[in-house]
C-alpha positions as CSV (number, residue, x, y, z in Angstrom):
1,X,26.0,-6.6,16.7
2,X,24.3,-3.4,15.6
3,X,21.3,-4.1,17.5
4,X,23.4,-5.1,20.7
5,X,26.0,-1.3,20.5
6,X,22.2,0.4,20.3
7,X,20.2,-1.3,23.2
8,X,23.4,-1.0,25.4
9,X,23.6,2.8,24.6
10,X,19.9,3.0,25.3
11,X,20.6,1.6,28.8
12,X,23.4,3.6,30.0
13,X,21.7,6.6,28.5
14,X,20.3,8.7,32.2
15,X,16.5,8.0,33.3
16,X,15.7,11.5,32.0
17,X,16.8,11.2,28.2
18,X,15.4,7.4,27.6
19,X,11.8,8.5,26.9
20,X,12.6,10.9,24.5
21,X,15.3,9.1,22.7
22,X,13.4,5.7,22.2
23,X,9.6,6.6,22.4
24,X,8.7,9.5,19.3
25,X,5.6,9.6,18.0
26,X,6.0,9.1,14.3
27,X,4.8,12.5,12.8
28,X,1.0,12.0,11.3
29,X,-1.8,14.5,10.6
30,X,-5.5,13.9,9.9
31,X,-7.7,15.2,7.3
32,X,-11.7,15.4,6.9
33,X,-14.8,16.4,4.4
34,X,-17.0,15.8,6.5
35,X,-18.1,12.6,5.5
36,X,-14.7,10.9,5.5
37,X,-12.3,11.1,8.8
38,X,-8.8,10.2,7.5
39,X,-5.7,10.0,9.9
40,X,-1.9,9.5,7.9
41,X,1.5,8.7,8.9
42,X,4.5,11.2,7.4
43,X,7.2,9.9,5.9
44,X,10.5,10.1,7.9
45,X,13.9,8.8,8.3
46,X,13.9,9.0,11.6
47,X,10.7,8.7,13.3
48,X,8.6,7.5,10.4
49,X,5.4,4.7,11.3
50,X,6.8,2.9,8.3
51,X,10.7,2.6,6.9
52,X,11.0,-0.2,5.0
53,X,12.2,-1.0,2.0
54,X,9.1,-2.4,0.3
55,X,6.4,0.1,0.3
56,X,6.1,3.8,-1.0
57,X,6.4,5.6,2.4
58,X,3.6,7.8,1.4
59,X,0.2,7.2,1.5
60,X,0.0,5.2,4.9
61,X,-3.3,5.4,6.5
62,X,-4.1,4.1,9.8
63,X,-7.1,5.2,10.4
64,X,-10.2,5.8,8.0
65,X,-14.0,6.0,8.8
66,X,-17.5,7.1,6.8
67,X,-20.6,6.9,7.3
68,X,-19.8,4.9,10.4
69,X,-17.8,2.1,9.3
70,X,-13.8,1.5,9.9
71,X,-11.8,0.5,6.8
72,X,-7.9,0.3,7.7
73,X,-6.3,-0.7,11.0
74,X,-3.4,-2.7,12.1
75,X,-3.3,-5.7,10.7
76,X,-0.4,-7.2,11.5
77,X,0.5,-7.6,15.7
78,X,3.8,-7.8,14.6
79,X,5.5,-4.5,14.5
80,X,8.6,-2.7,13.4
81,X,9.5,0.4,11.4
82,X,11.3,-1.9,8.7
83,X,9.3,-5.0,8.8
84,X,8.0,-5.3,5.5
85,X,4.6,-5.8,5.7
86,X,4.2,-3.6,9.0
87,X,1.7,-0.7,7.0
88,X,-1.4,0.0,6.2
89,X,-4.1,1.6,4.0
90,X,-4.2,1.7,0.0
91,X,-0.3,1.7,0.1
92,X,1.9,0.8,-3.2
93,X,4.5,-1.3,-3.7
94,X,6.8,-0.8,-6.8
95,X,8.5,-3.5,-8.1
96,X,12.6,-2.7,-8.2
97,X,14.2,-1.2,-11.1
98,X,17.6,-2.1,-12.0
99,X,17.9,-5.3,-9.1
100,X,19.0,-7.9,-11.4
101,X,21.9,-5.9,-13.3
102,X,23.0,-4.7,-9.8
103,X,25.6,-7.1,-8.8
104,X,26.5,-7.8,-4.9
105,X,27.2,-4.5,-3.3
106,X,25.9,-2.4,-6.3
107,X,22.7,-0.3,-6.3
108,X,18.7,-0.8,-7.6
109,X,15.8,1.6,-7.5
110,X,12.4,1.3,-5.6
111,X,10.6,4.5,-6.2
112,X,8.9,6.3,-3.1
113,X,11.7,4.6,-0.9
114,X,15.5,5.4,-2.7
115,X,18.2,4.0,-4.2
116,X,19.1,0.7,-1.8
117,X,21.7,-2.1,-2.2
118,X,21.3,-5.3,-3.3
119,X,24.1,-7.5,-0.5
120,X,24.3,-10.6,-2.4
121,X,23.3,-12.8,-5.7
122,X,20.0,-13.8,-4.0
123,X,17.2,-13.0,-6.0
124,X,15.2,-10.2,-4.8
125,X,12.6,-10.6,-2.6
126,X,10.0,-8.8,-0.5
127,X,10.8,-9.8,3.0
128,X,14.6,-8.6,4.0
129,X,15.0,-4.6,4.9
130,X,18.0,-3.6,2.1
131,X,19.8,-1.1,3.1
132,X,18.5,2.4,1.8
133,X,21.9,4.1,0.1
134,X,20.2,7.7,-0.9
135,X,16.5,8.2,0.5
136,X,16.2,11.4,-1.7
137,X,14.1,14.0,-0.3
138,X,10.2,14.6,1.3
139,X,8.2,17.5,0.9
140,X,4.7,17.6,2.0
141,X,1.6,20.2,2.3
142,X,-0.9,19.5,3.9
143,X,-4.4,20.8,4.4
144,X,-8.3,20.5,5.4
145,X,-8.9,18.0,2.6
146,X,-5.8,16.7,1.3
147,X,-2.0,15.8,2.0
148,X,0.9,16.0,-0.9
149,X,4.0,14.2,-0.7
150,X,6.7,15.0,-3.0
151,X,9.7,12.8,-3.1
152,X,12.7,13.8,-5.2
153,X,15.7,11.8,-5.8
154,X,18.9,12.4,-7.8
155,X,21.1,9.9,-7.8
156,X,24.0,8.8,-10.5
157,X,21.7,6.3,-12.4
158,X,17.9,7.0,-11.4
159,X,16.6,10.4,-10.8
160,X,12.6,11.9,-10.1
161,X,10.1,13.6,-8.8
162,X,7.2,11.4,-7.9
163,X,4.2,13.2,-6.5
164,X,1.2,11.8,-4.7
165,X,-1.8,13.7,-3.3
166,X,-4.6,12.1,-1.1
167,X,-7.6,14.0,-1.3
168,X,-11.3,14.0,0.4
169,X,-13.9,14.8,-2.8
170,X,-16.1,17.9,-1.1
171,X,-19.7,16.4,-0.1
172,X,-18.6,12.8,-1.8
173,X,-17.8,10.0,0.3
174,X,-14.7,9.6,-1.8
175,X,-10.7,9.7,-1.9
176,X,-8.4,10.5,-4.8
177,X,-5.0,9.0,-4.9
178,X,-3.2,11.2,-7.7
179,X,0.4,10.4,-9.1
180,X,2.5,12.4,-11.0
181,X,6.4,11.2,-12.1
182,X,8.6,12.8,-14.0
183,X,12.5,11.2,-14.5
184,X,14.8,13.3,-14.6
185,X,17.7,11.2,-15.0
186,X,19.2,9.6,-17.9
187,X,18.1,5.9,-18.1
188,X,14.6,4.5,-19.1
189,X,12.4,3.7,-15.9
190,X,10.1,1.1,-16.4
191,X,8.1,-1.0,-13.7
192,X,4.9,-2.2,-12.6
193,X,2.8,-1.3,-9.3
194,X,0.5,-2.2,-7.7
195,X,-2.1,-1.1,-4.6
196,X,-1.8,-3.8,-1.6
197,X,-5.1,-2.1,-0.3
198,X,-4.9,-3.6,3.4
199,X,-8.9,-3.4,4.2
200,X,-9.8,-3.9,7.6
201,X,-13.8,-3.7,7.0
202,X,-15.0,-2.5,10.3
203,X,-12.4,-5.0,11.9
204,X,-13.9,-8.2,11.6
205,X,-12.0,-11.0,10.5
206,X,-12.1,-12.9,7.2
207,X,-15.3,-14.7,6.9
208,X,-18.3,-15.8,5.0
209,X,-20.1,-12.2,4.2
210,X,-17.1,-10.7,2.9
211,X,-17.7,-10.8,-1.1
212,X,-15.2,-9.1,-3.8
213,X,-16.7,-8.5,-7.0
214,X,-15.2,-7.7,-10.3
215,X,-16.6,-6.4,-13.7
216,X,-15.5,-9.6,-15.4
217,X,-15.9,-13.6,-15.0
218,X,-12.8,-14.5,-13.4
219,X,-10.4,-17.2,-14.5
220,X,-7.7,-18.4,-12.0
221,X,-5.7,-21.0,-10.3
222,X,-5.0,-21.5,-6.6
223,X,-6.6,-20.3,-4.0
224,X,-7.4,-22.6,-1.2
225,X,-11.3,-23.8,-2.2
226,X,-11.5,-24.8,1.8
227,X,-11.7,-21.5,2.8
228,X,-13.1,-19.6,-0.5
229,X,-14.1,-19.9,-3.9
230,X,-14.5,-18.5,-6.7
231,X,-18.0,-17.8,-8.8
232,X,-18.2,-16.4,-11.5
233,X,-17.0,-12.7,-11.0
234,X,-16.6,-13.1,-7.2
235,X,-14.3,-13.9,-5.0
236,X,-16.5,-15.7,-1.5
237,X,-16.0,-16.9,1.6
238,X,-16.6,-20.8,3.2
239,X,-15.2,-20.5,6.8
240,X,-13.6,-17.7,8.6
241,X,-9.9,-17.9,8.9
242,X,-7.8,-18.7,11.3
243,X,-5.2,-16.2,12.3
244,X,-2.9,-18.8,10.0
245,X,-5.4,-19.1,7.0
246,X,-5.0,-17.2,4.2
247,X,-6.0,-17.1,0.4
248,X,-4.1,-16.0,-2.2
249,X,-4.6,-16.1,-5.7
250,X,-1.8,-14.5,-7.6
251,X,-3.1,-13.9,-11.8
252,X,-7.0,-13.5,-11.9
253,X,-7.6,-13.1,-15.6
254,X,-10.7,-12.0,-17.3
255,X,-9.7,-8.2,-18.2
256,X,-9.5,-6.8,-20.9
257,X,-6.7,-4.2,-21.9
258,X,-10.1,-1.4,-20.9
259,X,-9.7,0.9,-17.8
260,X,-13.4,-0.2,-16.9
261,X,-12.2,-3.2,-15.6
262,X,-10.0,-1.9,-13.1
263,X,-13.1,-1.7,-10.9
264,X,-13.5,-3.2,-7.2
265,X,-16.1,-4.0,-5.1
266,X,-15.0,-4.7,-1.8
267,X,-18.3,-5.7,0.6
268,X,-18.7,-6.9,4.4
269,X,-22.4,-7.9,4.2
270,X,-21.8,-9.0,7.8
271,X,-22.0,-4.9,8.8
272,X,-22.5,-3.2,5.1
273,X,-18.8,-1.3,5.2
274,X,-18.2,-1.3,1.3
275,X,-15.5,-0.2,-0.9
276,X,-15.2,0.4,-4.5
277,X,-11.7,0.9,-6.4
278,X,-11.2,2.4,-9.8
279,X,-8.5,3.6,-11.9
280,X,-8.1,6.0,-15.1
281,X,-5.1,3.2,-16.1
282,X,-5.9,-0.4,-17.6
283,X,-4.9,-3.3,-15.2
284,X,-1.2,-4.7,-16.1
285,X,-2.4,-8.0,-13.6
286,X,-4.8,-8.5,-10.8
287,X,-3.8,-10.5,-8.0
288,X,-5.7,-11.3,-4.4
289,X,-4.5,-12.1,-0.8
290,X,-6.0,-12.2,2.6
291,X,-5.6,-13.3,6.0
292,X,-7.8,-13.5,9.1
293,X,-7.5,-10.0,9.9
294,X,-7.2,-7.9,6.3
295,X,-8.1,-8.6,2.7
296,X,-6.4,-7.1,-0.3
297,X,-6.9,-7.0,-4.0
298,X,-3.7,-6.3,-5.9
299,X,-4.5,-4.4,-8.8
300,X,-1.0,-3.2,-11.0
301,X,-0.8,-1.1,-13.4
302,X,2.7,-0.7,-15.9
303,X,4.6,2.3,-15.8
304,X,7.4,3.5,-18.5
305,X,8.7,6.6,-18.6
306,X,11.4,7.6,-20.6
307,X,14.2,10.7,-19.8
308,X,12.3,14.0,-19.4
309,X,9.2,12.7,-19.9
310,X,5.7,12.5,-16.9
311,X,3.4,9.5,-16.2
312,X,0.5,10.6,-14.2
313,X,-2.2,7.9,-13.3
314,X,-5.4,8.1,-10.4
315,X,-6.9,5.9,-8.3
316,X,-10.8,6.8,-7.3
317,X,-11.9,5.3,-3.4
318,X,-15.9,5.1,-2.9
319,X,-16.9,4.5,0.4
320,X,-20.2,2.9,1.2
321,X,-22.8,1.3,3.1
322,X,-24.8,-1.9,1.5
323,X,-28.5,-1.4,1.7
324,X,-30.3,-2.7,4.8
325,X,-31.7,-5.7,2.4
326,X,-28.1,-6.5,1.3
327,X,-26.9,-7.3,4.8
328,X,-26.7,-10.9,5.9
């Protein structure tokens, strides 16, 4: 019904106002070091690229490129500001706070997004857009190099400032993703998160070539052995996928409790567009999905943070290109 009262005020709306009201741009802003060219979407109510309520609005990047390779894109044709998976980039996904003490019509926490409701006793789950009860409040700077988003929410039972900054290391292929968040409310926030990192490596679909490599031999079940495998500490390709293929292998064990393992090697020895992925936090769990058009390691890490207290944590990006004798 909701959708209905809005298209029918969009069509009685005069010729002259209905490309304003129904086409905005969401805001963005690009950033570059010179080596890096780096294009983000802003986080906004209104207009935003992305409102749902799975991802951390901040952080989406549509567009990256170095040293002549493409890494992020649009993945998914199927577009909507509060489709769930409708993003891009190294975005994070907390998991909720507070969702299974929250009875029907009561309140849970996802942090980068608000406080949002929980409609009914289904368990939670990734796909329907809950309805965002206090969205707190952006801030962002941005300039040549680097963009900082600032969210700050107060609310009754959760209460923080999260911080992020993405920023372009000076003569280094490389991007910084750098948290800070403090609670400033009175209960105990504690959570796990983890980096869908939506690669698009210089948009070719999933296929033999593509290699992810870890520090450690990796130890997992499913998977779909048709399509890839698993040897030893990487993750390869049989077939390319259909546009309905996908892999997903959701605990790859084989770390240790060592930051050094939280290390990434994501290759397309197709074209030689590399990434590498590290963090100054120990992995919490390691998962992997992909489809035809993106692959994504899933690296979490845990987060507690008790009242008045500040967890900070960084992700490093390298960008590469493989060696002329490493392509296929």
């Amino acid at each position: 019904m909701c959708f209905l009262k809005r298209y029918l005020a969009i069509f009685l709306l005069p010729a002259f106002l209905i490309s304003a009201t129904t086409f905005v741009d969401p805001p963005e802003v690009s950033i570059t070091n010179g080596f890096i060219h780096a294009r983000l979407y802003l986080p906004d109510a209104d207009n935003g690229y992305y409102r749902g309520s799975r991802f951390d609005w901040s952080g989406v990047i549509p567009e990256l490129t170095c040293n002549g390779h493409s890494y992020y894109g649009q993945w998914n044709p199927d577009y909507g500001p509060r489709v769930h998976d409708a993003i891009m980039g190294p975005v994070e996904d907390f998991l909720p706070v507070g969702f299974n003490e929250a009875k029907p019509g009561g309140s849970f926490l996802k942090i980068g997004i608000g406080i949002l409701q929980r409609p009914d006793t289904s368990a939670y789950s990734i796909v329907p857009p809950y309805e965002i009860l206090n969205g707190g409040k952006w801030e962002v700077k941005t300039n040549e190099v680097s963009v900082e988003f600032q969210h700050t929410l107060s609310d009754t039972a959760y209460s923080y400032v999260y911080k992020k900054t993405i920023e372009l290391i000076k003569d280094k292929p490389e991007m910084i993703l750098s948290h800070t968040f403090k609670n400033t409310g009175k209960k105990t926030i504690e959570t796990t998160v983890y980096d869908h990192n939506f690669f698009m490596l210089d948009s070719q679909s999933t296929q033999p070539g593509f290699v992810i490599t870890l520090p450690f031999d990796i130890n997992s079940a499913g998977g779909n052995e048709d399509l890839a495998v698993i040897d030893k500490n990487q993750i390869i390709f049989k077939k390319k996928l259909a546009n309905n293929e996908h892999v997903y292998y959701g605990d790859l064990h084989g770390y240790s409790d060592n930051a050094k393992d939280y290390d990434i090697k994501v290759e397309n020895k197709n074209t030689g567009a590399a990434a590498e992925i590290t963090c100054d936090r120990p992995l919490a769990k390691l998962a992997f999905w992909c489809a035809s058009s993106t692959v994504c390691p899933e690296p979490f890490i845990h987060i507690k943070v008790n009242p008045g207290e500040t967890f900070r944590w960084k992700i490093f990006y390298k960008y590469y290109s493989l060696k002329q004798q490493e392509i296929k």
